[in-house]
PDB file of N, H, CA, C and O in Angstrom:
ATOM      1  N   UNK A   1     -35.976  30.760  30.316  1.00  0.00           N
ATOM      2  CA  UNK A   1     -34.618  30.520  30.770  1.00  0.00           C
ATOM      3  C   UNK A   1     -34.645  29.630  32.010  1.00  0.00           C
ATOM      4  O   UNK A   1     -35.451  29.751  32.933  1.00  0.00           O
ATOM      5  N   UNK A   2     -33.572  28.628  31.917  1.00  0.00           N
ATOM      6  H   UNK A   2     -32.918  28.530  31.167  1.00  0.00           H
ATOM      7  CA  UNK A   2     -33.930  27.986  33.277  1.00  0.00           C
ATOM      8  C   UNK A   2     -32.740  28.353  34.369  1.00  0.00           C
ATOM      9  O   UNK A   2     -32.083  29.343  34.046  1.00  0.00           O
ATOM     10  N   UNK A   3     -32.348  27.696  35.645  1.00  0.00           N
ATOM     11  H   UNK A   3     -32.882  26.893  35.908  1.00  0.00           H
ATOM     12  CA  UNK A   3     -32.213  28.295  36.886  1.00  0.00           C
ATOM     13  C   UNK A   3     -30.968  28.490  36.502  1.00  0.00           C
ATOM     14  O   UNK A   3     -30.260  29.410  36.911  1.00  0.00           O
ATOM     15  N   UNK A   4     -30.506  27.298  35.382  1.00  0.00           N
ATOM     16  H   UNK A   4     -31.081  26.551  35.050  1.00  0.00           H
ATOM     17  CA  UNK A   4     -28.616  27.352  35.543  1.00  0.00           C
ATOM     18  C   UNK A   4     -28.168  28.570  34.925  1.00  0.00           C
ATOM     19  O   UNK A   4     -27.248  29.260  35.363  1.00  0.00           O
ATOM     20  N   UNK A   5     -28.967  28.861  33.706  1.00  0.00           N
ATOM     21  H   UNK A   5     -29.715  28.301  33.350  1.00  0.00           H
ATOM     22  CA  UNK A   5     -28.736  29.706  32.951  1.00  0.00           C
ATOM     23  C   UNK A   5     -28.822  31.269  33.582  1.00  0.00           C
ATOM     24  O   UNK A   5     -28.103  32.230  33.308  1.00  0.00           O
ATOM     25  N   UNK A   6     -30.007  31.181  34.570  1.00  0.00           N
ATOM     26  H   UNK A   6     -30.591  30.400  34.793  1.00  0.00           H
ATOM     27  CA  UNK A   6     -29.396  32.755  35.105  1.00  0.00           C
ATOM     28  C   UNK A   6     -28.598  32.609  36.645  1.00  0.00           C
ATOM     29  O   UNK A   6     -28.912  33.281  37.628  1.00  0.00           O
ATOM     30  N   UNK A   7     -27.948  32.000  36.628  1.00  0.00           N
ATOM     31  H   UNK A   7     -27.693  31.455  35.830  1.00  0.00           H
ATOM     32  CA  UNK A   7     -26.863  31.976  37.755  1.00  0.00           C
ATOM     33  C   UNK A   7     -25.868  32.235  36.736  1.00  0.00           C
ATOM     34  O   UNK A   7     -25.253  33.300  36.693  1.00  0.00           O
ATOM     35  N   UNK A   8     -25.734  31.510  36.108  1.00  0.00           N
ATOM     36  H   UNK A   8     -26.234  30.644  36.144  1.00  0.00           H
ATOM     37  CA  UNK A   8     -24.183  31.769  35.329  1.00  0.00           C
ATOM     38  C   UNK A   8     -24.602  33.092  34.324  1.00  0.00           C
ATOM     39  O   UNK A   8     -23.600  33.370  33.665  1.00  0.00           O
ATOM     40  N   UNK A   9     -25.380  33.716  34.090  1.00  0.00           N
ATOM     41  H   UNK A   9     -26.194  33.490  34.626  1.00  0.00           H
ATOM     42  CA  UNK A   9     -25.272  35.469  33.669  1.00  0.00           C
ATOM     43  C   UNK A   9     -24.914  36.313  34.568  1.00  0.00           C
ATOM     44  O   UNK A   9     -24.184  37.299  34.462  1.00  0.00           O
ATOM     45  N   UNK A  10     -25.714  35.691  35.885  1.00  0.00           N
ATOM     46  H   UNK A  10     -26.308  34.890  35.972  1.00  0.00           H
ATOM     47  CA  UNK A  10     -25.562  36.574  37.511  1.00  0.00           C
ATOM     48  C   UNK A  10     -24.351  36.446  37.698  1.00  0.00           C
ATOM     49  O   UNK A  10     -23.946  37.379  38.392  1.00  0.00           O
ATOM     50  N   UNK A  11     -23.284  35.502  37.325  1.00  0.00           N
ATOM     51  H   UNK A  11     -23.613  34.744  36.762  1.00  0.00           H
ATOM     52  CA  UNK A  11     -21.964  34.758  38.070  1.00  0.00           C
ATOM     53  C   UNK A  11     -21.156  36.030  36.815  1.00  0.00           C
ATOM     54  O   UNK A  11     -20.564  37.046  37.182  1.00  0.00           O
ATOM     55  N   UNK A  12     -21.307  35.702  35.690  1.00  0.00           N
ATOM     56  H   UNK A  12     -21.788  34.877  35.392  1.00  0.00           H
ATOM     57  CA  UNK A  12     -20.587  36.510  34.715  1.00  0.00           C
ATOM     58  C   UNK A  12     -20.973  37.917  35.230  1.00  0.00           C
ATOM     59  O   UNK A  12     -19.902  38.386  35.616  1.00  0.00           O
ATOM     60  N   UNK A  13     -21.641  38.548  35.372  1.00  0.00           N
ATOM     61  H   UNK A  13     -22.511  38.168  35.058  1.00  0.00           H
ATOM     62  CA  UNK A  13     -21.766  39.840  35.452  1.00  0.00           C
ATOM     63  C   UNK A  13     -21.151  40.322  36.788  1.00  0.00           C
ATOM     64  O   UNK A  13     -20.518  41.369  36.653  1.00  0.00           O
ATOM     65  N   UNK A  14     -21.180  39.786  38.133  1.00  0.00           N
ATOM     66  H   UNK A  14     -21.695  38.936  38.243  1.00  0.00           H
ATOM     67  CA  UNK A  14     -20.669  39.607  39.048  1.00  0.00           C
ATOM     68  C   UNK A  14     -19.362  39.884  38.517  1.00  0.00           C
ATOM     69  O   UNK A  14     -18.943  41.042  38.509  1.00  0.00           O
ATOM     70  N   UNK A  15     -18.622  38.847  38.034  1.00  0.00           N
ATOM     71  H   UNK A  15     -18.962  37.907  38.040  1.00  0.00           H
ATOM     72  CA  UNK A  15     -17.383  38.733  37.382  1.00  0.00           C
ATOM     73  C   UNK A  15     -16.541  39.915  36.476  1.00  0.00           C
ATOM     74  O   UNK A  15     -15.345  40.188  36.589  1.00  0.00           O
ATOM     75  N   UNK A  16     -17.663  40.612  35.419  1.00  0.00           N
ATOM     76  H   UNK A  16     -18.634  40.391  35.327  1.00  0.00           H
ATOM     77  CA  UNK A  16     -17.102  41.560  34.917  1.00  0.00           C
ATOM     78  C   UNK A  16     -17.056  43.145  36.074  1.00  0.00           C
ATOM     79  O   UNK A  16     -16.135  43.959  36.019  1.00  0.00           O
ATOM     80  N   UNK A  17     -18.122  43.255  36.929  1.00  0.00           N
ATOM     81  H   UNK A  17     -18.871  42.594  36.974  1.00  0.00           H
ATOM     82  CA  UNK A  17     -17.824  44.075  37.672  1.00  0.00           C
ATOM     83  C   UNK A  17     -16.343  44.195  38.461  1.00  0.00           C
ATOM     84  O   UNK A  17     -15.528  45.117  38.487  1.00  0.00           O
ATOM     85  N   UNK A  18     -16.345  42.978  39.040  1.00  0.00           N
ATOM     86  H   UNK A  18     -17.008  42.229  39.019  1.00  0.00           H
ATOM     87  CA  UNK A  18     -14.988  42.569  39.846  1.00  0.00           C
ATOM     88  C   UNK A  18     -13.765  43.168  38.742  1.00  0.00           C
ATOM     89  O   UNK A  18     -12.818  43.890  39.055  1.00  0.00           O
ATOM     90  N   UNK A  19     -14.015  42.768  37.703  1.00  0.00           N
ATOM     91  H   UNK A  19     -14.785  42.182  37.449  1.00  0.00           H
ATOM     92  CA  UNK A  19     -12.498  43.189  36.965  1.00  0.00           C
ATOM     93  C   UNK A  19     -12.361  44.576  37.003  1.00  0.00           C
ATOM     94  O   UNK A  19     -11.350  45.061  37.510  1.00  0.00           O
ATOM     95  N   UNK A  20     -13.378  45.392  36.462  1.00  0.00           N
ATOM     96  H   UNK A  20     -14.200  44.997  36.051  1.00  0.00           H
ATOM     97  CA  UNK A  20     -13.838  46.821  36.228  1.00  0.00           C
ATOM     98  C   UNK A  20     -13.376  47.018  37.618  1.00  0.00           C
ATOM     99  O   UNK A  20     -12.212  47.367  37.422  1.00  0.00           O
ATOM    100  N   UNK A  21     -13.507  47.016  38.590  1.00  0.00           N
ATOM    101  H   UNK A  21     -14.452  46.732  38.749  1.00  0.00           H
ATOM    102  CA  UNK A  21     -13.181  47.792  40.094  1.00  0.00           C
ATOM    103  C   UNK A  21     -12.121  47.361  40.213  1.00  0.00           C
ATOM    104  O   UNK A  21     -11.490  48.236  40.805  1.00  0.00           O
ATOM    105  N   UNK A  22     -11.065  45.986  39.897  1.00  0.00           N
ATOM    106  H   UNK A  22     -11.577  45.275  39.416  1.00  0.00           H
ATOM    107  CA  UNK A  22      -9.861  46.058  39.948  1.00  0.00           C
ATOM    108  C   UNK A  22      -8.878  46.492  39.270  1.00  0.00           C
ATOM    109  O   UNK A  22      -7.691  46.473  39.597  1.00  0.00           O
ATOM    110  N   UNK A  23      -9.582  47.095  37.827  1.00  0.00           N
ATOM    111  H   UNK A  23     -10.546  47.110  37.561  1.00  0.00           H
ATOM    112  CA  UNK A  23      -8.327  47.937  36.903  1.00  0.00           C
ATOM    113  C   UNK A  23      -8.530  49.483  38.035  1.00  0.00           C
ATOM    114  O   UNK A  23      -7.595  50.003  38.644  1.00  0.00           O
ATOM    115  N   UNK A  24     -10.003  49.965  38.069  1.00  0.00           N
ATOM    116  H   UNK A  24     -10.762  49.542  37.574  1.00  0.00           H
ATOM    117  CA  UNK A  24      -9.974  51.143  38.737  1.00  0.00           C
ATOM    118  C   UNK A  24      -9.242  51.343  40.283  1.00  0.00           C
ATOM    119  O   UNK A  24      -8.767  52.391  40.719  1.00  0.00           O
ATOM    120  N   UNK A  25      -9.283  50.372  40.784  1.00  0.00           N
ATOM    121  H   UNK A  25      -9.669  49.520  40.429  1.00  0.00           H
ATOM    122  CA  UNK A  25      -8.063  50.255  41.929  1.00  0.00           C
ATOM    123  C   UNK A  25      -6.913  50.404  41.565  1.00  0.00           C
ATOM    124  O   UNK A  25      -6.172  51.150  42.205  1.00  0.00           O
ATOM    125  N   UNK A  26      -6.393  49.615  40.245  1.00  0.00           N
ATOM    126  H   UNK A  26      -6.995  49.009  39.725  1.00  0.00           H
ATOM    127  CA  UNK A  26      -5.106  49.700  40.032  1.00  0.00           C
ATOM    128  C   UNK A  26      -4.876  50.990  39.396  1.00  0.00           C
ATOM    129  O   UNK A  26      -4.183  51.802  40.008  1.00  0.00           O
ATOM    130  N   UNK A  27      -5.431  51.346  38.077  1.00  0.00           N
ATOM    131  H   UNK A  27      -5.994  50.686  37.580  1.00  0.00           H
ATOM    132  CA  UNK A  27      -5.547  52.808  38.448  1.00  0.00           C
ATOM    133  C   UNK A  27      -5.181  53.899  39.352  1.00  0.00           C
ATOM    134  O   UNK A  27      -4.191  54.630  39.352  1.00  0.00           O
ATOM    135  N   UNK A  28      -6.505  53.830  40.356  1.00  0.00           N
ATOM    136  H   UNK A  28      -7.310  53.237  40.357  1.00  0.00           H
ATOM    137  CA  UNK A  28      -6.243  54.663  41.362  1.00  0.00           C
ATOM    138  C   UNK A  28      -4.301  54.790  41.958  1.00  0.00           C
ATOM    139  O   UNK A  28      -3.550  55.763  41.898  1.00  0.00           O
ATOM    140  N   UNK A  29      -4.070  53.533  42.428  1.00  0.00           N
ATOM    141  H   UNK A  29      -4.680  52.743  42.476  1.00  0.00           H
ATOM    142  CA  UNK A  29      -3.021  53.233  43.236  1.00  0.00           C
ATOM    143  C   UNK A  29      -2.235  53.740  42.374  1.00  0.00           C
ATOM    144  O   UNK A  29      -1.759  54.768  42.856  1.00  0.00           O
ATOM    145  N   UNK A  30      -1.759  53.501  41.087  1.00  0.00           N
ATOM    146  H   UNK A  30      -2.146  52.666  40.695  1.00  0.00           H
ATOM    147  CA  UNK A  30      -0.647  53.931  40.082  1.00  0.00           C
ATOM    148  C   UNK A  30      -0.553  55.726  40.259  1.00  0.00           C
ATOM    149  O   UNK A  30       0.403  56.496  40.171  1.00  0.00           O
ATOM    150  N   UNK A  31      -1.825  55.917  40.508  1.00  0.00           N
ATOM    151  H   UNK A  31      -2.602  55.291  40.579  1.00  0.00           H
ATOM    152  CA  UNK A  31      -1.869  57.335  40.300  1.00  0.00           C
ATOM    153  C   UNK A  31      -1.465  58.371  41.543  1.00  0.00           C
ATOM    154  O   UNK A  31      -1.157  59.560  41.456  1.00  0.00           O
ATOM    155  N   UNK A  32      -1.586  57.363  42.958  1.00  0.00           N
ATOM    156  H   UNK A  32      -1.836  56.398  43.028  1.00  0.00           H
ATOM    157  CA  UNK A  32      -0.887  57.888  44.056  1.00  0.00           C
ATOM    158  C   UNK A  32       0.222  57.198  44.125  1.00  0.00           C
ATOM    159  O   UNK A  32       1.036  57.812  44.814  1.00  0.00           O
ATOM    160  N   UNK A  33       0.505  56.513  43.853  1.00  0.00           N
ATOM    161  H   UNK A  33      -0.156  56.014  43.293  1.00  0.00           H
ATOM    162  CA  UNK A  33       1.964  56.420  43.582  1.00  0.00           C
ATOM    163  C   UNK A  33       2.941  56.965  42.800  1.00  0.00           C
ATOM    164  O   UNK A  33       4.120  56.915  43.152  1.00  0.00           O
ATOM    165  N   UNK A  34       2.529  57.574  41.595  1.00  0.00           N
ATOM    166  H   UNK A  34       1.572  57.615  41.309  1.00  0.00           H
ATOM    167  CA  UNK A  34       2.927  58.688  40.762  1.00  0.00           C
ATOM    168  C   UNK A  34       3.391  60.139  41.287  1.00  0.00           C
ATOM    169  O   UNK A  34       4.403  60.780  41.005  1.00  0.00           O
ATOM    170  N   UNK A  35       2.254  60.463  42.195  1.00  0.00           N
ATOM    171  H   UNK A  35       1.432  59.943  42.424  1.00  0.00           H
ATOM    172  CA  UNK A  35       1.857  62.009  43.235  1.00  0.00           C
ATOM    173  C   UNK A  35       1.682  62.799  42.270  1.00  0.00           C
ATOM    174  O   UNK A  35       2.232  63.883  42.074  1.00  0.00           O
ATOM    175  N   UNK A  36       0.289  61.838  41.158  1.00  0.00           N
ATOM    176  H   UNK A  36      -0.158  60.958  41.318  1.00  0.00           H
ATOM    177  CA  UNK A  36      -0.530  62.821  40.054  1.00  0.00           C
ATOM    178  C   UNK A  36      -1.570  63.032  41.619  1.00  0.00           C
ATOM    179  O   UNK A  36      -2.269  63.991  41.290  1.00  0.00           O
ATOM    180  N   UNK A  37      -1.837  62.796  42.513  1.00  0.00           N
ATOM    181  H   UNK A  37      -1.269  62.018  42.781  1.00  0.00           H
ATOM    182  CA  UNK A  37      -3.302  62.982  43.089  1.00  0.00           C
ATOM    183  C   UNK A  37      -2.302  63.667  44.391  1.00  0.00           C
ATOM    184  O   UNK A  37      -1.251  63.373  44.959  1.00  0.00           O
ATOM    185  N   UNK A  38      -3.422  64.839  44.463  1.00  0.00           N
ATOM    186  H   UNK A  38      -4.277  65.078  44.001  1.00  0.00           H
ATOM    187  CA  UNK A  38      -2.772  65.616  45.429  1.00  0.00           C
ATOM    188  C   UNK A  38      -4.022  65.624  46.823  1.00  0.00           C
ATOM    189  O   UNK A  38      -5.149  65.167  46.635  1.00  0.00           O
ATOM    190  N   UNK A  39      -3.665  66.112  47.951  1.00  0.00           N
ATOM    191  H   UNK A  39      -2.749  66.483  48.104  1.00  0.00           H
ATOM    192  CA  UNK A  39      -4.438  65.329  48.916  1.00  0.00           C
ATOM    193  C   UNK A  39      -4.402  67.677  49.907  1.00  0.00           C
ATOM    194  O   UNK A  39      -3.519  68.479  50.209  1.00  0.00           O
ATOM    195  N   UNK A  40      -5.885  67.646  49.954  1.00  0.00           N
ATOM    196  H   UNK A  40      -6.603  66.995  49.708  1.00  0.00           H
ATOM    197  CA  UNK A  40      -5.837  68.519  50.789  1.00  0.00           C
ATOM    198  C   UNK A  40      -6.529  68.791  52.003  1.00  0.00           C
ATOM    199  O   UNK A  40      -7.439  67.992  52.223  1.00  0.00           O
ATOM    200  N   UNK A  41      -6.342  69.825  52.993  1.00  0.00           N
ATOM    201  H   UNK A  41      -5.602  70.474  52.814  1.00  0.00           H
ATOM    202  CA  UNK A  41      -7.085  69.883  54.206  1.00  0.00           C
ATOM    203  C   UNK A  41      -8.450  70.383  53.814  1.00  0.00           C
ATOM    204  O   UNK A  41      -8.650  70.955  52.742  1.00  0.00           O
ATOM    205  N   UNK A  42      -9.420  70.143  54.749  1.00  0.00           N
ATOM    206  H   UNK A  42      -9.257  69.679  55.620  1.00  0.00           H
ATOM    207  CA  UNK A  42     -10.327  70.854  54.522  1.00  0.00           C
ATOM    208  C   UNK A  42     -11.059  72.669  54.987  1.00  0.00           C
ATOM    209  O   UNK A  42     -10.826  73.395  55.953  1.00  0.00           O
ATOM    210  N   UNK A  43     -11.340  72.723  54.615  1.00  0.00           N
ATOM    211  H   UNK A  43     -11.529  72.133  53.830  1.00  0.00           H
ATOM    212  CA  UNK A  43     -11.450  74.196  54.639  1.00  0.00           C
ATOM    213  C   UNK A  43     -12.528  74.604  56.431  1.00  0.00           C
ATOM    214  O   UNK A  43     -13.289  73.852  57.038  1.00  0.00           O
ATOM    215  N   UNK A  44     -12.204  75.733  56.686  1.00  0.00           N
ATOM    216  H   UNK A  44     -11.586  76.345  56.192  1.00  0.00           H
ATOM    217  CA  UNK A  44     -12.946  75.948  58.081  1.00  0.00           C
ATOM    218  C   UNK A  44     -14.224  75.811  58.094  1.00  0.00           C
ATOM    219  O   UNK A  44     -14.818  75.729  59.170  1.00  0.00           O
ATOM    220  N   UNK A  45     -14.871  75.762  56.914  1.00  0.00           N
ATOM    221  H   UNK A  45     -14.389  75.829  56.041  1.00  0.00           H
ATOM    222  CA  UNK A  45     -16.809  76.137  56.799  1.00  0.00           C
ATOM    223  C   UNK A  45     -16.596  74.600  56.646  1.00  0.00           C
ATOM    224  O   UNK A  45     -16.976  74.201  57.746  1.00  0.00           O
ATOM    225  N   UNK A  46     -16.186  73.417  55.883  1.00  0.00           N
ATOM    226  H   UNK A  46     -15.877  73.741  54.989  1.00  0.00           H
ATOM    227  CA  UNK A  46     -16.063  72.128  56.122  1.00  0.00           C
ATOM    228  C   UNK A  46     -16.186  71.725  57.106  1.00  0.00           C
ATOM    229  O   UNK A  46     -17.149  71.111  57.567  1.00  0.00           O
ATOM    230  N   UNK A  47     -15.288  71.990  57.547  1.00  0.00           N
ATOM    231  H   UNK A  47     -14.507  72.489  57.173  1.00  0.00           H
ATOM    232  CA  UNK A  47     -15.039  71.452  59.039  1.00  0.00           C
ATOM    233  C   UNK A  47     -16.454  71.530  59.906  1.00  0.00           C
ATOM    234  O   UNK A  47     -17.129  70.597  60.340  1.00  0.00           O
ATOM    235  N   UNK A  48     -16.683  73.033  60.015  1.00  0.00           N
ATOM    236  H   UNK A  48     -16.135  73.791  59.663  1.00  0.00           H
ATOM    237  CA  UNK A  48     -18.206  73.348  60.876  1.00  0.00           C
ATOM    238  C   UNK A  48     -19.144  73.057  60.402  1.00  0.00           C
ATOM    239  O   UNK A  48     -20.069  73.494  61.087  1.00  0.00           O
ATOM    240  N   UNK A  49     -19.735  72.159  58.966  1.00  0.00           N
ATOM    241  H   UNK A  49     -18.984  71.804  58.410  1.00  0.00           H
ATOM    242  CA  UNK A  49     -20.708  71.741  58.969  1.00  0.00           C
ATOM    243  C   UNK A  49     -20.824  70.270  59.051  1.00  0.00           C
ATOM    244  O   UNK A  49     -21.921  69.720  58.962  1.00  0.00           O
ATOM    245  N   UNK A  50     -19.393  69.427  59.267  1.00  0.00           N
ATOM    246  H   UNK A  50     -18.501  69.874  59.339  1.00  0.00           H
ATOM    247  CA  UNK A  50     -19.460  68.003  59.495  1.00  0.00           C
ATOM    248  C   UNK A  50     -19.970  68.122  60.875  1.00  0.00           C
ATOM    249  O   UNK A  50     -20.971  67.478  61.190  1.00  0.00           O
ATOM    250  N   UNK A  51     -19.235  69.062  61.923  1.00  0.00           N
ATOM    251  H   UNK A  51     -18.422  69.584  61.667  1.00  0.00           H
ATOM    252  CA  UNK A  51     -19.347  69.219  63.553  1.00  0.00           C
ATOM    253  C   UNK A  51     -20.510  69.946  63.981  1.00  0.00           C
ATOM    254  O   UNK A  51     -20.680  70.289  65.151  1.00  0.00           O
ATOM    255  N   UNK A  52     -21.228  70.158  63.145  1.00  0.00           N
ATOM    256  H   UNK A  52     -21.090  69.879  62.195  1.00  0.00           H
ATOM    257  CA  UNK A  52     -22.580  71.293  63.522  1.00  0.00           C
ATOM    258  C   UNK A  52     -23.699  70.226  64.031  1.00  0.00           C
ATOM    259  O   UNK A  52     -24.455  70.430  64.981  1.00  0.00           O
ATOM    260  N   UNK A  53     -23.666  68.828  63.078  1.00  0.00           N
ATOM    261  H   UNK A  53     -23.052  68.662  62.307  1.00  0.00           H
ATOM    262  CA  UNK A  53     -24.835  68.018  63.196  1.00  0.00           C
ATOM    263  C   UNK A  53     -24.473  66.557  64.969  1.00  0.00           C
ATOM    264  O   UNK A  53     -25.030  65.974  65.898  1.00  0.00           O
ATOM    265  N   UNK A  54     -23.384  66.737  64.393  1.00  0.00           N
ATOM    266  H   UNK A  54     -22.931  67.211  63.637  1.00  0.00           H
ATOM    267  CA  UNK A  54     -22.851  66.116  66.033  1.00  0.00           C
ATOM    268  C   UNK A  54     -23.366  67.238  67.134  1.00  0.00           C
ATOM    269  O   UNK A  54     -24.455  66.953  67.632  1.00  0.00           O
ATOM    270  N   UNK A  55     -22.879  68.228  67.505  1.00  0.00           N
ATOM    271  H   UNK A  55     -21.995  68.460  67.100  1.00  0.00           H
ATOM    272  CA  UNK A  55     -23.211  69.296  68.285  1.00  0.00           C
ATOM    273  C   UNK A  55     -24.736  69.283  68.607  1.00  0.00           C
ATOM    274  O   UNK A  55     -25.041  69.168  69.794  1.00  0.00           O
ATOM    275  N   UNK A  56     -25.768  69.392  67.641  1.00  0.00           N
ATOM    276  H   UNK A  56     -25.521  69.485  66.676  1.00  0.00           H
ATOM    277  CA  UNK A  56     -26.923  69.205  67.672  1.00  0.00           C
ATOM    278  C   UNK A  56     -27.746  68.216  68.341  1.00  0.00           C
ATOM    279  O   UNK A  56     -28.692  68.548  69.055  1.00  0.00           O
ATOM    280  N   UNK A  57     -27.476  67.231  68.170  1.00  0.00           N
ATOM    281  H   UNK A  57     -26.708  66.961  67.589  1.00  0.00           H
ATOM    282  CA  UNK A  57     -27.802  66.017  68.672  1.00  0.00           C
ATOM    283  C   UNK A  57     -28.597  66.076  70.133  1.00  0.00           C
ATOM    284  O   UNK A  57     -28.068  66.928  70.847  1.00  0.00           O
ATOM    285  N   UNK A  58     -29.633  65.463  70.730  1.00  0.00           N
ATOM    286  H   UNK A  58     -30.063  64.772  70.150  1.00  0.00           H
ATOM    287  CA  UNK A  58     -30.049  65.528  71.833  1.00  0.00           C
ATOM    288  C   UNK A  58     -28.844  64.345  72.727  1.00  0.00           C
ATOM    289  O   UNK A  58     -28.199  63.378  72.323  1.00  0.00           O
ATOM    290  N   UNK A  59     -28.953  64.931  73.915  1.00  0.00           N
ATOM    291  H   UNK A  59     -29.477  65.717  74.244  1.00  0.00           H
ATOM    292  CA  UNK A  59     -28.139  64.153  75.129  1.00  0.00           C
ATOM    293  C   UNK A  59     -28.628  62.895  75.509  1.00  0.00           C
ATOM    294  O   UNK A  59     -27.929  61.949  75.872  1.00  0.00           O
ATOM    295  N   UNK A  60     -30.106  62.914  75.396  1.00  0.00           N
ATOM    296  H   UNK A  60     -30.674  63.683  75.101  1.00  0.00           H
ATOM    297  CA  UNK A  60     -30.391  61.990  75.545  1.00  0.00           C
ATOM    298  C   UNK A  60     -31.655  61.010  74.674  1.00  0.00           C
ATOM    299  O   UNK A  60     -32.723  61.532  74.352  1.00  0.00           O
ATOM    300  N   UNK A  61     -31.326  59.507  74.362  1.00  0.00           N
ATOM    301  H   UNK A  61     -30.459  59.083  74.624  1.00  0.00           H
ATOM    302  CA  UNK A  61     -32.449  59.453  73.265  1.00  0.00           C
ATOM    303  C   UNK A  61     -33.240  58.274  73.985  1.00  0.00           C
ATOM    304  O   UNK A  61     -32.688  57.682  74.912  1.00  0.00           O
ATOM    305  N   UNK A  62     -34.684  57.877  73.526  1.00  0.00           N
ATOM    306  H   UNK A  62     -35.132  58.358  72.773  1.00  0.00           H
ATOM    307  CA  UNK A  62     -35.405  57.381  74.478  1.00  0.00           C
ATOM    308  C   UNK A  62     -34.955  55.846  73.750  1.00  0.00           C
ATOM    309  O   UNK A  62     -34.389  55.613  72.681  1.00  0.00           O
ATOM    310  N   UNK A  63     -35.487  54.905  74.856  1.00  0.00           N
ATOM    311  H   UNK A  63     -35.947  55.094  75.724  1.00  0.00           H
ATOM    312  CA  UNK A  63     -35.150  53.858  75.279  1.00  0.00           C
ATOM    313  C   UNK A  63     -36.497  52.698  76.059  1.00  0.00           C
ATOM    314  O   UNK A  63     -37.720  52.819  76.000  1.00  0.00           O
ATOM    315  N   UNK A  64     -35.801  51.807  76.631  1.00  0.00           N
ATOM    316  H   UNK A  64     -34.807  51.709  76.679  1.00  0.00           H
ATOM    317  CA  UNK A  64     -37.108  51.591  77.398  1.00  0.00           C
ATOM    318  C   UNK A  64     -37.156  51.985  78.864  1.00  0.00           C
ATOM    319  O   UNK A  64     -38.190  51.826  79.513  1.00  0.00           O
TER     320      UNK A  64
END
């Protein structure tokens, strides 16, 4: 195969991805715009294990 030929498979495939993520955007959006997708808080044990690894963290990290 020569160079042109796999740019323009790379360019097409590129291309079909792009469409595929823009029906699934449109998708998505239709579907919160509908208020089929419902949106909730997160729960207290959530919460404390996003904030557990911040908390942890040393104060100070080395440098020069």
């Amino acid at each position: 195969m020569n160079k042109d030929m796999i740019i323009t498979v790379v360019l097409v495939v590129l291309v079909l991805i792009s469409v595929v993520q823009a029906v699934q955007l449109n998708t998505i959006k239709s579907k919160i715009s509908a208020g089929s997708v419902s949106v909730s808080q997160p729960t207290s044990t959530q919460q404390t294990q996003q904030q557990a690894p911040i908390q942890n963290t040393p104060t100070m990290v080395g440098g020069c």
